[in-house]
Steps between C-alpha positions, in 0.01 A plus 500: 500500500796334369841631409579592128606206285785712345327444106780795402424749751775717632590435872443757789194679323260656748200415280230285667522086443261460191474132595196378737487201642203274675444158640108568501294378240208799589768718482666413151138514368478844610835639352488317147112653493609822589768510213346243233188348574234385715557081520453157646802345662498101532813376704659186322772416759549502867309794663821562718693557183321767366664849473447734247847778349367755276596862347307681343591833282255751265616638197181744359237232421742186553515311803811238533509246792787301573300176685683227665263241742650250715273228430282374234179710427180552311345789354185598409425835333188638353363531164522861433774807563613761419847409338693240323756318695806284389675259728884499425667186755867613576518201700282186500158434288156557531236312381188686404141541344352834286171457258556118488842450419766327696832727509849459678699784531823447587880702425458404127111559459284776648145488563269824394129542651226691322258718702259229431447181641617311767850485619609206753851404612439131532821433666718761635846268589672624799794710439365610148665831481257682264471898349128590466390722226193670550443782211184735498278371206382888421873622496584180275227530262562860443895502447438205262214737277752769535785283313226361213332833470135314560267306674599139658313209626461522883612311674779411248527125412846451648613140447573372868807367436828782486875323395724638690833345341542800250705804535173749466292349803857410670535843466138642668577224762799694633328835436210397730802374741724850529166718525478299819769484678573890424135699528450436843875704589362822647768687284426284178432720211205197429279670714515807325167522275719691203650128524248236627245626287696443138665158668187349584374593127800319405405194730157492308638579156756187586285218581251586162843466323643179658123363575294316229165631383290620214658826417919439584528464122396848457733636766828266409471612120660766416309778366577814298714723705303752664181426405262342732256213407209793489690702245572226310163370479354817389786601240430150343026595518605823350704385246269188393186732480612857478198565232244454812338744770791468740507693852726432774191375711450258243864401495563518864200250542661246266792517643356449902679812641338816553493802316766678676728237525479433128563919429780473719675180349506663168624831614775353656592226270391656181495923603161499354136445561301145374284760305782658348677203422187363278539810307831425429408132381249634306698778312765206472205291340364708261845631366529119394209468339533862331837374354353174364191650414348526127518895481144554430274719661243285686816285634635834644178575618470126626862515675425829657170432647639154621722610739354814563700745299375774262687767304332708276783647308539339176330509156234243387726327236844336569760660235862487351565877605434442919712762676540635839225764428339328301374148590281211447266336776728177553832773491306704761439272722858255486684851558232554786567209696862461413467856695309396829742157491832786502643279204 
């Protein structure tokens, strides 16, 4: 074990060193398996150089290793896991290979690793101080359905290459940095779930923002307040088709969300149900066509059975004299939906 490195921790805290340290090759497999991955190590410079200065903290279904070796290295890794993984240098480059292409990260450019395919560090400079990634593909997948309210293509096509010069990703950068120097404080309100669990969420929600992929369109637009994508999507079926056999199974499947997510988006975006909300379209609907509507009796009839509306107050014939008592099929039914709209 090695001392701290200082990195902004206080002085004279009782908390254990997070910071390991190993001049065994064997050894430094073992650890960065145990945290990451299982690997191939290839020493590149002087086996009496090599030494190996690593941290590693958790966060919920995050995983961040500060990595320092001594001496050039190789890596090897295989072609499937279980997470995504982004190499951020602090310190240094790397040069490396992921599903054929040729990447070096570095302070201004981040590397990002899909699930699939094969990841090798072909040089590993000594001294490279670098912060490891590793992200849980189910937990990323899932918070990135949650923000566009459907399905997405697993694993997501993340281009490899992450910019680092802008304030956003500067931003996650130093984010990633403070939740590790501070969660590993015994007294750090981090390590509280109430707290770890909502900041690692942020974490995830962070990278799909600053990261480049098929869907960060979606979540940098900015969409009507309070209503999810869901919502949306269905306000914009109902509204387009309101004359056909709509059920909120129908609707929910269109949208990719389940049932109950789609009855609860509405309630607590719109205070209604989908189903109720297509009655309101439609009694919106055919109040436009009633006003525009030659006043005869089969176009009444038409409007009515159209949306799904009947009245059967009303006399046959349309007349001068229509009164409250005393009214025509087209007066019956405008002062019937004008009624169930509350106009």
């Amino acid at each position: 074990m090695m001392a701290g490195t200082g990195d902004g921790d206080a002085a004279g805290l009782a908390a254990p060193d997070p910071w390991i340290r190993t001049t065994s090759p064997e050894q430094s497999i073992h650890l960065c398996k145990t945290s990451f991955y299982p690997h191939r190590l290839r020493l590149l410079g002087p086996p009496h150089n090599f030494g190996l200065t690593h941290r590693v903290t958790r966060v919920g279904p995050i995983t961040l290793g500060d990595i320092t070796y001594d001496t050039d290295v190789a890596l090897g890794f295989d072609e499937i896991r279980a997470s995504y993984h982004v190499n951020v240098p602090l310190k240094g480059w790397l040069r490396s290979r992921h599903r054929g292409q040729e990447t070096t990260p570095s302070p201004e450019v981040a590397s990002i690793y899909r699930p699939d395919g094969e990841i090798a560090v072909t040089r590993w400079p000594g001294g490279t101080r670098n912060l490891a990634v590793k992200i849980d593909q189910v937990a990323l997948e899932r918070a990135l359905e949650n923000l566009v309210d459907g399905p997405v293509e697993s694993p997501i096509p993340f281009t490899a290459a992450l910019p680092l010069e802008s304030d956003a990703a500067q931003s996650w950068v130093r984010l990633l940095l403070m939740v590790q120097r501070h969660i590993d404080r015994s007294d750090s309100v981090l390590r509280h779930s109430i707290v770890s669990v909502p900041l690692a969420e942020s974490l995830i929600h962070g990278f799909l923002l600053v990261a480049d992929h098929p869907y960060r369109e979606t979540l940098a637009a900015p969409g009507e307040p309070g209503h999810p994508v869901a919502v949306r999507n269905a306000m914009d079926i109902i509204e387009a088709g309101a004359h056909l056999p709509l059920t909120t199974s129908t609707l929910a499947r269109q949208c990719h969300v389940s049932v109950r997510t789609l009855q609860e988006g509405f309630r607590r975006h719109l205070g209604m149900s989908p189903m109720a909300y297509v009655r309101v379209v439609r009694l919106r609907c055919a109040h436009r066509d009633l006003r525009s509507a030659n006043p005869t009796d089969s176009t009444v009839a038409a409007i009515a059975h159209r949306w799904g509306f009947t009245t059967s107050a009303g006399s046959q014939r349309r007349t001068k004299r229509c009164t409250a008592r005393h009214r025509c099929k087209l007066c019956a039914l405008d002062a019937d939906l004008t009624k169930r709209m509350g106009w």
